[in-house]
C-alpha positions in Angstrom: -30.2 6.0 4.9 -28.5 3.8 2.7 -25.0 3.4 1.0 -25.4 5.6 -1.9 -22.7 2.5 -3.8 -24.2 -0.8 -2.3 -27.7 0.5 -0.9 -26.7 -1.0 2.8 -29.1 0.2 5.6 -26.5 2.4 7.4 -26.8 4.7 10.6 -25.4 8.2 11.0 -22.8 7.7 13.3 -21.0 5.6 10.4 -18.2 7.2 8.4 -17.3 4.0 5.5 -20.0 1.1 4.6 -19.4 -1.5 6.5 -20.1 -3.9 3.6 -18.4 -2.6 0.4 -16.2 -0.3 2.3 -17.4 3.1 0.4 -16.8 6.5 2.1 -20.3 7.7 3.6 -20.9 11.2 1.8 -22.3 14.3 3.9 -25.3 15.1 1.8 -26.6 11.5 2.4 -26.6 12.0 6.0 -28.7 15.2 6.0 -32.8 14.0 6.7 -33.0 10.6 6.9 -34.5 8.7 9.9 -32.2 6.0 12.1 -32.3 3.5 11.5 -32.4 0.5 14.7 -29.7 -1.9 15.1 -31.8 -4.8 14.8 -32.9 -3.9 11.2 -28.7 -3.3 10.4 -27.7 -6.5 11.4 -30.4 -8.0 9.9 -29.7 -7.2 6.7 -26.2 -7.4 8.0 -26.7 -11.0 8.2 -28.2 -11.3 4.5 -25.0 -10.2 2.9 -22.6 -12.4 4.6 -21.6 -9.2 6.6 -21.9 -8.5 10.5 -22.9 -4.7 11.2 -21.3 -3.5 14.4 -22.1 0.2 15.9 -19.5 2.0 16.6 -19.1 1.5 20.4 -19.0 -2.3 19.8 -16.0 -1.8 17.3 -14.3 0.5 20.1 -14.2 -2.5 21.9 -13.1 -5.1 19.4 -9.8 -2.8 18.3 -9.3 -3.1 21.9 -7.4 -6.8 22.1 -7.1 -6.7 25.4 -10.7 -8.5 25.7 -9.0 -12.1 24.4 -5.9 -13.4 26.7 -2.2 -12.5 25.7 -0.8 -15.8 26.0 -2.6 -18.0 23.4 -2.2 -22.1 24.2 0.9 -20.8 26.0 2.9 -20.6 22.9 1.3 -17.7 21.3 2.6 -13.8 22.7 0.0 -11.2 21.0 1.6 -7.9 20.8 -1.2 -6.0 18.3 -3.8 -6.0 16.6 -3.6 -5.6 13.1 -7.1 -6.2 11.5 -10.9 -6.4 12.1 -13.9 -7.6 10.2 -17.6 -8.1 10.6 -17.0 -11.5 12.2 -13.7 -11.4 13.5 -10.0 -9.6 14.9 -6.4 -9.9 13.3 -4.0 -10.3 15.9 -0.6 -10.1 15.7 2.0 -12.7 17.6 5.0 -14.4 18.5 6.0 -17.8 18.4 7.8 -18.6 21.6 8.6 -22.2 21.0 9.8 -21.6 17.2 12.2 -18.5 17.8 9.7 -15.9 18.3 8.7 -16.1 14.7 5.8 -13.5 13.8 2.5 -15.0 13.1 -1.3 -13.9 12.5 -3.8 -15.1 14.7 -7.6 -14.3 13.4 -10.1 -15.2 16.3 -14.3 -15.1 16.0 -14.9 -12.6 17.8 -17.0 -13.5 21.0 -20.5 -11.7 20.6 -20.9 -14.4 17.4 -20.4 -17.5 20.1 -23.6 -16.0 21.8 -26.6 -15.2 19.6 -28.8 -17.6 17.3 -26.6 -17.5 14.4 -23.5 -18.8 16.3 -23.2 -22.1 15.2 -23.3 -21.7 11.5 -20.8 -18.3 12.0 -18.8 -20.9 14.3 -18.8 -23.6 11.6 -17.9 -21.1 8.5 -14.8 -20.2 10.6 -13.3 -23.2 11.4 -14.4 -24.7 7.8 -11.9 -21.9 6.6 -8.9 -23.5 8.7 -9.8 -26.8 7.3 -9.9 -25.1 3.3 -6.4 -23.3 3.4 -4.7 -25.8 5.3 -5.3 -27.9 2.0 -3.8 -25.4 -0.5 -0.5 -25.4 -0.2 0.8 -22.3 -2.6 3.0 -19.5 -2.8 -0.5 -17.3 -3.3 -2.3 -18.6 -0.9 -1.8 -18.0 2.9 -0.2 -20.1 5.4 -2.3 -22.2 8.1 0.0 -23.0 11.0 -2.5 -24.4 13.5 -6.0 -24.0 14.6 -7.8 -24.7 18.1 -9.8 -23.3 20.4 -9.9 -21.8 24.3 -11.9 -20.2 27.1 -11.6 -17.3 24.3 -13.4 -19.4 21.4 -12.0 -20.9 18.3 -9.2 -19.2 16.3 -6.3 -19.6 13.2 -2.9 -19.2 13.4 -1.6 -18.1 9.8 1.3 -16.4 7.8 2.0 -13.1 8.8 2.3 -10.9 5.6 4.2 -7.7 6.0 2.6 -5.8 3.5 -1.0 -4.2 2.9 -3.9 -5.7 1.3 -4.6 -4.8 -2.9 -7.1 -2.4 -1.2 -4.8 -0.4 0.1 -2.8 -0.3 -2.6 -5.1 0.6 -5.1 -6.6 3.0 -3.0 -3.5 5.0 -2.2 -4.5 6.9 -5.2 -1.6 6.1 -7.2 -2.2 4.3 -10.7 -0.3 1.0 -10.4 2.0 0.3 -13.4 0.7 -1.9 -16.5 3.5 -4.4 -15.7 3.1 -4.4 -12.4 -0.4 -4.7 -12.0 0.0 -8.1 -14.6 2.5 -9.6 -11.9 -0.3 -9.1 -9.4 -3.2 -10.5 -11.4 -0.9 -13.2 -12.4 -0.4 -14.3 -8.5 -4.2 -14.0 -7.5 -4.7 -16.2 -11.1 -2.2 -18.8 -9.5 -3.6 -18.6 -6.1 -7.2 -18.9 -7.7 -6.6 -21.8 -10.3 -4.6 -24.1 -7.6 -7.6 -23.6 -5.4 -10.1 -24.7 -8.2 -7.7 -28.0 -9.4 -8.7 -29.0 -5.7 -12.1 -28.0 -6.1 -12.7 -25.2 -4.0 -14.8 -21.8 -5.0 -13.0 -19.1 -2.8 -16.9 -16.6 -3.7 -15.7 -13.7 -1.8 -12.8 -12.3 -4.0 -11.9 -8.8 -3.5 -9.0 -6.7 -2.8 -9.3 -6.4 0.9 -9.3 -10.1 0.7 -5.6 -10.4 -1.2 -2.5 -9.5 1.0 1.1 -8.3 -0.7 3.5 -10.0 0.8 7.1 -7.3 -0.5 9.4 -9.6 -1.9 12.4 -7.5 -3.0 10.7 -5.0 -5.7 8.1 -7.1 -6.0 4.4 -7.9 -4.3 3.7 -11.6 -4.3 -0.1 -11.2 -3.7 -1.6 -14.0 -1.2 -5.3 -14.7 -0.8 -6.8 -14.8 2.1 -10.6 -15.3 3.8 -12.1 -18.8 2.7 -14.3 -18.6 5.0 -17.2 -18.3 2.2 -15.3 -20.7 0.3 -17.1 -24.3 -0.2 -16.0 -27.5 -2.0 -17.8 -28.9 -5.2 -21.1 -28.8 -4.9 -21.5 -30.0 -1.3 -22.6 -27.4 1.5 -24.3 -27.6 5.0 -23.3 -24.0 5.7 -25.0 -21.9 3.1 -28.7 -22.0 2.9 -30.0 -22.1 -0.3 -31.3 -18.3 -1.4 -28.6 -16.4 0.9 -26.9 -14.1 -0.3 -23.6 -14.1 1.0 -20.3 -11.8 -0.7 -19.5 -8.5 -1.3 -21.3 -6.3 -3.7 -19.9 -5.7 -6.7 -17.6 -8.4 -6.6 -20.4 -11.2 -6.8 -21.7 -12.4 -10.2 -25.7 -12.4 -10.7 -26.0 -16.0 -10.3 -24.4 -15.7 -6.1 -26.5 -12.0 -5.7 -29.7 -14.8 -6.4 -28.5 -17.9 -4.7 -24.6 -18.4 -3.0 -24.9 -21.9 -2.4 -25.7 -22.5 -6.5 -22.9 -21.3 -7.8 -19.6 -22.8 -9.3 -16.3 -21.7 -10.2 -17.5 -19.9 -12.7 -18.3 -17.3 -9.8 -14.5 -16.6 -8.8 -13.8 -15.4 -12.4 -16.1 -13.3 -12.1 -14.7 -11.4 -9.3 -11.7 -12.0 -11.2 -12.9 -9.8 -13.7 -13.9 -6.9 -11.3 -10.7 -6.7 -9.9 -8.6 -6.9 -13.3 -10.4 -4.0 -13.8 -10.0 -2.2 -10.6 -6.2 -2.9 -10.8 -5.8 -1.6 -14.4 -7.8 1.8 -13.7 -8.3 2.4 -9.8 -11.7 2.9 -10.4 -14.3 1.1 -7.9 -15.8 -1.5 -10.1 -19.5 -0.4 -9.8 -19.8 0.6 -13.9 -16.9 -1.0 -16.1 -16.3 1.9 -18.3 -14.2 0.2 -21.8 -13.4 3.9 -22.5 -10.8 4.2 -19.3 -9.1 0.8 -20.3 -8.3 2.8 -23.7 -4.2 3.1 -23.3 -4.6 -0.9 -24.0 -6.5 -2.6 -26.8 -8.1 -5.3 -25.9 -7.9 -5.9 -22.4 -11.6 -4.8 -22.2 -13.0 -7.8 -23.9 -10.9 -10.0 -21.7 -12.5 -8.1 -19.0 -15.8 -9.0 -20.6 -15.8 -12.0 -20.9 -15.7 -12.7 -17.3 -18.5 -10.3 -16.8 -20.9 -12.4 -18.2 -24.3 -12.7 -17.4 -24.8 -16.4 -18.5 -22.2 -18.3 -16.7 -21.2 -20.5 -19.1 -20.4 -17.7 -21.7 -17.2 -16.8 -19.0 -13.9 -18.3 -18.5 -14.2 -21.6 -17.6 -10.7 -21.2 -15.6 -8.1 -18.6 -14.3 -5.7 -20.3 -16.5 -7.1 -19.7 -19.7 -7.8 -15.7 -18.3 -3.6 -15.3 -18.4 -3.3 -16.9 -21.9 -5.8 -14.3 -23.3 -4.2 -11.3 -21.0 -0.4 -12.6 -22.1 -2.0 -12.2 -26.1 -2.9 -8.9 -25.3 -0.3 -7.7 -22.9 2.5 -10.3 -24.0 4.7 -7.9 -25.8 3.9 -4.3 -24.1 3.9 -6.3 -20.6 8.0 -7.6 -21.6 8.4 -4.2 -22.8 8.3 -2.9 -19.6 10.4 -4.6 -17.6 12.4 -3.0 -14.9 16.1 -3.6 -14.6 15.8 -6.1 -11.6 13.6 -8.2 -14.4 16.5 -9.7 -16.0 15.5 -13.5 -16.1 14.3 -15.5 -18.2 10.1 -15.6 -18.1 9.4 -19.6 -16.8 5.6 -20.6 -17.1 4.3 -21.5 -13.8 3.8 -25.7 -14.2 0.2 -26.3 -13.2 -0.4 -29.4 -11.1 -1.4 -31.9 -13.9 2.0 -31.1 -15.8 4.0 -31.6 -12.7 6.8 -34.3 -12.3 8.1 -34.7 -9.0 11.4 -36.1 -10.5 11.5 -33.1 -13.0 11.0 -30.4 -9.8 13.3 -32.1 -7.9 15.8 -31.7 -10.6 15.3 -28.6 -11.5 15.9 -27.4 -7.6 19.2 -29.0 -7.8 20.4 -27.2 -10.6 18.8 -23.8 -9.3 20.3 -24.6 -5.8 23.7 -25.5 -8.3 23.6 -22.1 -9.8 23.3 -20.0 -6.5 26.0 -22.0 -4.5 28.2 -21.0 -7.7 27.1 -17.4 -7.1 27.5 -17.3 -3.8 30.8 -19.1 -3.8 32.0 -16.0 -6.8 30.7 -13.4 -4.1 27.5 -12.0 -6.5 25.6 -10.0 -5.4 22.5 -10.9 -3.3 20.1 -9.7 -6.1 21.2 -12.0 -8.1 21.4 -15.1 -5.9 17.6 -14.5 -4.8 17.1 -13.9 -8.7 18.3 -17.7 -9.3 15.9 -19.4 -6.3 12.7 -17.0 -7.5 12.9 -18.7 -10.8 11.8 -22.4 -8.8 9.4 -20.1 -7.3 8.0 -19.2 -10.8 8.1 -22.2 -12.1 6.4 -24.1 -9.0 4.5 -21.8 -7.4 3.3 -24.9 -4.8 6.5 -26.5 -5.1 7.7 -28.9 -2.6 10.5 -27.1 -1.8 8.4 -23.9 -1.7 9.2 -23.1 1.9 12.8 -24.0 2.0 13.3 -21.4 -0.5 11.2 -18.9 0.8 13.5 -19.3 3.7 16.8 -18.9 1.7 15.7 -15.8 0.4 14.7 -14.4 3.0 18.0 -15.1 5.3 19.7 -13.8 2.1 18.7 -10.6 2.5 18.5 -11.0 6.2 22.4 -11.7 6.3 23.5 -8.9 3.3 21.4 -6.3 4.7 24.0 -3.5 4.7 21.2 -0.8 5.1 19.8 1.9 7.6 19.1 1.1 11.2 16.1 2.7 13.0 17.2 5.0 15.8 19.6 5.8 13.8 21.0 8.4 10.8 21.7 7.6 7.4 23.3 8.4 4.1 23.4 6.3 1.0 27.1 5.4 -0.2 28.7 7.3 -2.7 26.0 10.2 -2.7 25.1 13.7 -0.4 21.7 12.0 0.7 21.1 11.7 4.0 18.5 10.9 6.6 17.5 11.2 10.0 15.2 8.7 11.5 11.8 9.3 12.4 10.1 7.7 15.2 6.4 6.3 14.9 3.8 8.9 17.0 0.8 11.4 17.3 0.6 15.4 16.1 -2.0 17.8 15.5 -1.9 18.7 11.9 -3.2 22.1 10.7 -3.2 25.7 12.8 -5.1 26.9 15.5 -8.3 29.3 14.2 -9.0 30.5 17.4 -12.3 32.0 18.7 -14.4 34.0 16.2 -10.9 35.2 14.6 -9.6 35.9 17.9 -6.1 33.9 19.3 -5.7 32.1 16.3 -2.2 31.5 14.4 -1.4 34.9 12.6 -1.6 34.1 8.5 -3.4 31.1 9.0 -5.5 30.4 5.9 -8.8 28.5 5.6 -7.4 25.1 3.8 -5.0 24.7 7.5 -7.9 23.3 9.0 -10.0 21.9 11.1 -7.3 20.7 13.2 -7.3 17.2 13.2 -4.7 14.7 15.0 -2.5 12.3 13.3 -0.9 9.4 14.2 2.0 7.9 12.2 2.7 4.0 12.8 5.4 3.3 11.5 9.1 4.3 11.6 10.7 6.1 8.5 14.0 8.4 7.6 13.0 11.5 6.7 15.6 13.4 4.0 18.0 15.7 5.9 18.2 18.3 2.9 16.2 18.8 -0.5 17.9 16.4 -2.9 20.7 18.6 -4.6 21.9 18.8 -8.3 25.0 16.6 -7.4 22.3 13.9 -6.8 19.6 14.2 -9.1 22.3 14.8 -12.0 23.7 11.6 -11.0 20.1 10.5 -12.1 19.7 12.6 -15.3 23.0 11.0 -16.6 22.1 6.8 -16.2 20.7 5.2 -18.8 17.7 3.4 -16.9 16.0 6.8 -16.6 11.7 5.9 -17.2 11.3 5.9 -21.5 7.6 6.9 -20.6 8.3 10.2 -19.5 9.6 12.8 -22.0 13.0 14.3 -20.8 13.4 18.1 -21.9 14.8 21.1 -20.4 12.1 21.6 -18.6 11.4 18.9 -16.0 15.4 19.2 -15.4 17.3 21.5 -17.1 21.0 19.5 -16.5 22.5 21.9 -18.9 22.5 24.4 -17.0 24.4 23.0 -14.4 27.7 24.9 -13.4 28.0 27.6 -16.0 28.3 30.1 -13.3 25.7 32.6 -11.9 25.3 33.8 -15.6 23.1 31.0 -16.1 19.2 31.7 -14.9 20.4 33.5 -12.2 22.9 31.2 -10.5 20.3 28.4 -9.6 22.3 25.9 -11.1 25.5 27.4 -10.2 26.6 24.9 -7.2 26.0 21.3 -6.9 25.1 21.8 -3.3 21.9 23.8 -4.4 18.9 22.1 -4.2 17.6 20.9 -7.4 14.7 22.8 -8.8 13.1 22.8 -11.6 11.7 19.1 -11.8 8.1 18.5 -12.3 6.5 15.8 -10.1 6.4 13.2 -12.8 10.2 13.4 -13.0 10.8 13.4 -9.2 8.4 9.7 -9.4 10.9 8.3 -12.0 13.8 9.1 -9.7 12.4 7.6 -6.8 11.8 4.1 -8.5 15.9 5.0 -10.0 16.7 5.3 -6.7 14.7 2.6 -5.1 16.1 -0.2 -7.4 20.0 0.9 -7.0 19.5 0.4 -3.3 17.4 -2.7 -3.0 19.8 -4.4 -5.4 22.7 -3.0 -3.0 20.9 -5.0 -0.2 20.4 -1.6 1.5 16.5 -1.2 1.5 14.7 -2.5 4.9 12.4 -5.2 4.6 8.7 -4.5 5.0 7.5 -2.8 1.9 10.2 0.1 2.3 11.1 2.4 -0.6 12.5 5.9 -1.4 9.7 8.1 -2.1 8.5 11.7 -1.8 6.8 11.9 2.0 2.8 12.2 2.3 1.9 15.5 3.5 1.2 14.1 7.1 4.7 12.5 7.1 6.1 16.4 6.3 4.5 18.4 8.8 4.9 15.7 11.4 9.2 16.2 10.4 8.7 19.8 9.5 7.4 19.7 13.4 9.5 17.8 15.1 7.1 18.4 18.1 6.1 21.7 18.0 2.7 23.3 17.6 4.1 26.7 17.2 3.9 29.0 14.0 7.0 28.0 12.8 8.7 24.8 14.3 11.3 27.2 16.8 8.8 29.2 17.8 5.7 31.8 17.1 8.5 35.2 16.5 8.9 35.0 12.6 12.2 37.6 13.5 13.9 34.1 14.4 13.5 32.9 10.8 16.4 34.5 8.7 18.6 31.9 11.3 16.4 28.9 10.4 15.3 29.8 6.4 16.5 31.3 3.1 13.4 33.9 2.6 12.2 36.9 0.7 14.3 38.6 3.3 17.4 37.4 2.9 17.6 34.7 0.1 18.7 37.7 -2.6 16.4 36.0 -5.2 18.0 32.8 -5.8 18.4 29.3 -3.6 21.3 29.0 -1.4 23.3 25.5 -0.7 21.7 22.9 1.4 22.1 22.8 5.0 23.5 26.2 5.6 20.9 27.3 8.1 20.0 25.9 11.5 18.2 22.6 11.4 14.8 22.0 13.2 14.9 19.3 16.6 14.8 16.1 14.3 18.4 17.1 12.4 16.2 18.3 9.3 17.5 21.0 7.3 15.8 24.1 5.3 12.4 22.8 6.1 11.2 25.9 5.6 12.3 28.3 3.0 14.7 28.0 0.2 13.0 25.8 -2.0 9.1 24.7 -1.9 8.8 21.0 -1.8 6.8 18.5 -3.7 4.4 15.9 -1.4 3.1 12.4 -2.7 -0.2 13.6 -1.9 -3.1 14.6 -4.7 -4.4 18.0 -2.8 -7.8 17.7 -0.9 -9.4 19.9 2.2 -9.2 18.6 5.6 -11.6 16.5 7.3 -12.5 16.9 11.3 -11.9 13.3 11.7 -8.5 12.1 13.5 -6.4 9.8 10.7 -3.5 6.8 10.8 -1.1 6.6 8.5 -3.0 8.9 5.6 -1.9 9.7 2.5 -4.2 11.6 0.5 -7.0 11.3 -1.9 -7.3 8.7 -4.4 -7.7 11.1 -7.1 -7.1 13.9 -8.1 -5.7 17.1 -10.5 -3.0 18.9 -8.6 -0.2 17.6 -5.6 0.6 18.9 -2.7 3.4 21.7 -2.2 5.0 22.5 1.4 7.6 25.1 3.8 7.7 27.9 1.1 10.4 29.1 -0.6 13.2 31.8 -1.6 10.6 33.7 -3.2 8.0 33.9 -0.5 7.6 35.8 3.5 7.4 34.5 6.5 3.7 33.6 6.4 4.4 31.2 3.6 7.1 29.4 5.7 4.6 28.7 8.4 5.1 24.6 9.5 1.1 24.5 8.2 1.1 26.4 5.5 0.1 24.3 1.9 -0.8 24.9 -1.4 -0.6 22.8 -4.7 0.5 22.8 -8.2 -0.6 21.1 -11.3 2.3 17.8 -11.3 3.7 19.0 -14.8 5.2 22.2 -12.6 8.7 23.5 -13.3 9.7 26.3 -11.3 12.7 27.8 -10.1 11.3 27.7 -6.5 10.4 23.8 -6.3 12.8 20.9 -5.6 11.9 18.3 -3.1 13.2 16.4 -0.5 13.2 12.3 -0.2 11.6 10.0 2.5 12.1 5.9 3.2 9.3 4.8 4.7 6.7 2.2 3.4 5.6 2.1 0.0 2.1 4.0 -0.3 -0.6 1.4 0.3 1.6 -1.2 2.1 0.7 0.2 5.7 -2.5 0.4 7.1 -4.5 3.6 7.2 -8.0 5.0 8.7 -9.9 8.0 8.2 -9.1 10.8 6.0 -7.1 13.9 6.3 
């Protein structure tokens, strides 16, 4: 059978493509004949991509095959990646203060079969590219070597997920942001191009975001199909080497006659992939509509004839700031609040000039600091050298600064730990990384399974979470979100009436709608999920400008459905998270039973194992997750799918019985939803897309 995206020979047991990444459908793997491993990797090999069954990448994620001392100097804790031709490891630096690294090594089986040598050259000819690009959007090289292991390359470790992740999280990125992106990989891709280098495997999984405050500096990574001018002893001339999709008609023929003219293509691909979250396969004009003329930018680095493209990143940006220029400054969030500086490109730059311009940068933020500003607007002074030199000799230096800066202010939550935001009701408790079984038991034939269960709980499938996260104690209450409803950086692009948050209401008594605005302890209801995103990012930028947001990628944020049953759990597997006896859950939840029609304040019934209050009952509670079925398959980190109509809705509410209040119990609304039944509750965990995820729920 064959990838019904890419046409790749695949076999059955194979759930994604292994070369353009696509989820393998069911219907494709109904009557088709297997097809042998020899036949997959060799057309594995014609593509650039090595084809692994599944048992051989059972024992790659295991990293215990290479040694855990590397050149002892190295301490691998995890692994963090895997390709076709090699593993991500994560490490520590022992001998420069346990700083955290990457180390990518070839993995072994390619040191033993026919092909080794070129594989073996490609990857240490990508040591040898990077560590000549010295840029903000470009990873790091450290070092490179080899041992009893075979060769590998220490690099930057970048906190953050790949683009992939992030546009596939299913969540549209914003016009403004998605411009700061594309304006980094531009960067990235025009420095590499002034030193003539042709990077020819451009793609999302190949472009890291590293979080920088609110912001994700994208950094490029995998050169190892990169090549220099026109010279090459690698390639062999009629290979096809890349990633469908991504490569233009002139690699698909021939990858070692190609030019630069090549990486705008893929340049193009992914503009369009960032603007619409739509795989690039068919570049439709009609969904780039809500911005005329970014289409024919688009176009004209899709095509055919090379020399009818771009002839460089640069001149891509001065046609997207024509277009863009004006709704892009529009749009501006509050920590945007410099001046924009135009990245200098390396013919314009001055060493004398840069040098003098980090002194009176350096000048400004020793004044700052010296006044006791705030730290936002310290790092605010040192990102403008950053803007304005992207490969700046003092590049690292600064990097540094800003980072200790935040390092040294960090006045936020601690893991292990509870915590409530200054000045505000909201508060957390935190959430250890681990494993659960999402969904209820079915039984056998109808028999023994959980009473109410309903088809969509299932199949049970387990879960693990990765990372740590603080999990809202209470739904967010009117106190809170008013505080929100009466700021003047609420989003312009949303339309604020009575009914996404009535704030009018708010206590004139039990006269009023019944008394659900009555008390500002009462969880908020009322707000549709459009409104709830807006307060999120509110929230989000308050705190990171506070210096009270955790580094990694972390934000405020309604929780993925995974992330809610796994709190709504807190280790149970029972009915409802005390137990199977729904008599117990008038001492637990605000019901049908006892609620008397109407939501009751926050935190006045007893709290599940994990410190988290009216999980079930009171109010129902918005998830970050578009609404899907289950799949059989066991998942990290998910968070829904990419698309989708309706969001998820969890724990029931005043309204509803017991059944309804089950800890697996879901349903979904359309997101412009205001009833007096819905609130939500916040999480702080890693921004959707930043963390790594398998599999789907």
């Amino acid at each position: 059978m064959k990838c019904d995206k890419c046409q790749f020979e695949l076999t059955d047991t194979w759930t994604h493509c292994p070369s353009c990444g696509n989820a393998i459908s069911e219907n494709i793997k109904t009557n088709v004949a297997p097809v042998s491993q020899t036949t997959v990797v060799k057309q594995a090999m014609s593509t650039g991509t090595i084809a692994l069954d599944p048992a051989s990448l059972a024992k790659i994620r295991d990293y215990e095959i290479f040694s855990r001392i590397v050149e002892n100097r190295y301490e691998i804790t995890e692994q963090i990646g895997q390709g076709g031709f090699a593993v991500v490891l994560k490490a520590k630096d022992r001998k420069l203060g346990d700083r955290t690294v990457a180390i990518k090594r070839l993995l072994k089986q390619h040191m033993q079969n026919n092909s080794s040598a070129r594989i073996v050259e490609r990857f240490r000819r990508e040591s040898a590219v990077i560590a000549t690009l010295n840029h903000r959007n470009i990873v790091t090289i450290y070092d490179c070597n080899s041992d009893e292991d075979g060769d590998y390359i220490v690099m930057e470790y970048i906190e953050g997920g790949s683009l992939r992740q992030r546009i596939d999280s299913g969540r549209r990125i914003p016009l403004d942001e998605a411009v700061k992106i594309f304006h980094g990989i531009c960067n990235g891709i025009a420095f590499a191009h002034r030193k003539n280098l042709i990077h020819r495997d451009l793609k999302p999984s190949n472009i890291m975001l590293f979080p920088d405050g609110s912001d994700l500096v994208p950094k490029i990574v995998d050169f190892g199909l990169a090549r220099q001018g026109e010279a090459s002893d690698v390639s062999i001339t009629g290979m096809v080497m890349g990633t469908p999709y991504y490569m233009s008609p002139e690699q698909q023929r021939d990858v070692k006659n190609v030019n630069s003219s090549t990486d705008i293509y893929s340049l193009g691909k992914i503009l369009y992939e960032l603007l619409t979250g739509d795989f690039p396969d068919v570049v439709d004009p009609e969904k780039l509509s809500f911005c005329p003329g970014i289409s024919d930018v688009i176009f004209k680095c899709l095509k055919l004839k090379s020399e009818e493209r771009y002839s460089s990143a640069d001149e891509i940006m001065k046609d997207i700031d024509k277009v863009l220029g004006t709704a892009a400054s529009e749009q501006k969030t509050p920590s945007e609040k410099f001046e924009r500086i135009e990245p200098k490109s390396e013919s314009e730059e001055d060493p004398r000039e840069e040098e003098w311009f980090f002194q009176e940068i350096s000048k400004k933020a020793n004044g700052l600091k010296s006044k006791n500003e705030s730290t936002s607007a310290i790092v605010e002074e040192y990102r403008k050298y950053l803007e304005r030199y992207p490969s700046g000799a003092h590049r690292n230096e600064v990097d540094h600064l800003i980072t200790d800066l935040r390092k040294q202010n960090y006045k936020g939550p601690n893991h292990g730990k509870s915590w409530k935001i200054p000045d505000t009701e909201l508060q957390f408790s935190s959430i250890s990384p681990g494993d659960f079984h999402m969904g209820s038991n079915p039984g056998i034939m109808g028999i023994g399974g959980e009473k109410g269960r309903k088809g969509n709980e299932g199949p049970v499938h387990k879960i693990h979470l990765s990372y740590k996260f603080w999990m809202g104690r209470y739904p967010v209450t009117i106190a809170d979100y008013l505080k929100f409803m009466r700021s003047d950086n609420r989003d312009p692009q949303i339309e604020w009436t009575s009914k996404n948050c009535p704030m009018e209401k708010a206590g004139k008594g039990s006269d009023i709608d019944g008394g659900f605005w009555q008390e500002p302890s009462q969880p908020v209801v009322e707000v549709s999920w459009p409104a709830v995103r807006a307060y999120t990012r509110w929230l989000t930028e308050i705190e990171l400008n506070a210096g009270r947001i955790p580094s990694g990628g972390y934000v405020y944020r309604l929780p993925t459905e995974a992330e809610w049953e796994y709190s709504c759990r807190a280790g149970a597997s029972t009915r409802f998270f005390f137990g199977d006896d729904e008599r117990e859950l008038q001492n637990f939840a605000w019901y049908d039973r006892n609620s008397n029609n109407r939501t009751h304040p926050v935190g006045t019934k007893s709290p599940n194992e994990w410190g988290l209050f009216d999980m079930l009952g009171n109010v129902w509670e918005w998830c970050n997750d578009h609404y899907e079925g289950y799949k059989s398959e066991s998942c990290v980190n998910p968070c829904g799918p990419k698309t989708g109509t309706v969001f998820v809705r969890r724990g029931g509410s005043w309204v509803n019985d017991a059944n309804h209040c089950r800890c697996a119990y879901r349903k979904y609304w359309e997101p412009a939803s205001c009833f007096k039944y819905l609130g939500f509750r916040l999480v702080l965990a890693p921004e959707i897309g930043s963390m790594a995820s398998a599999g789907r729920m």
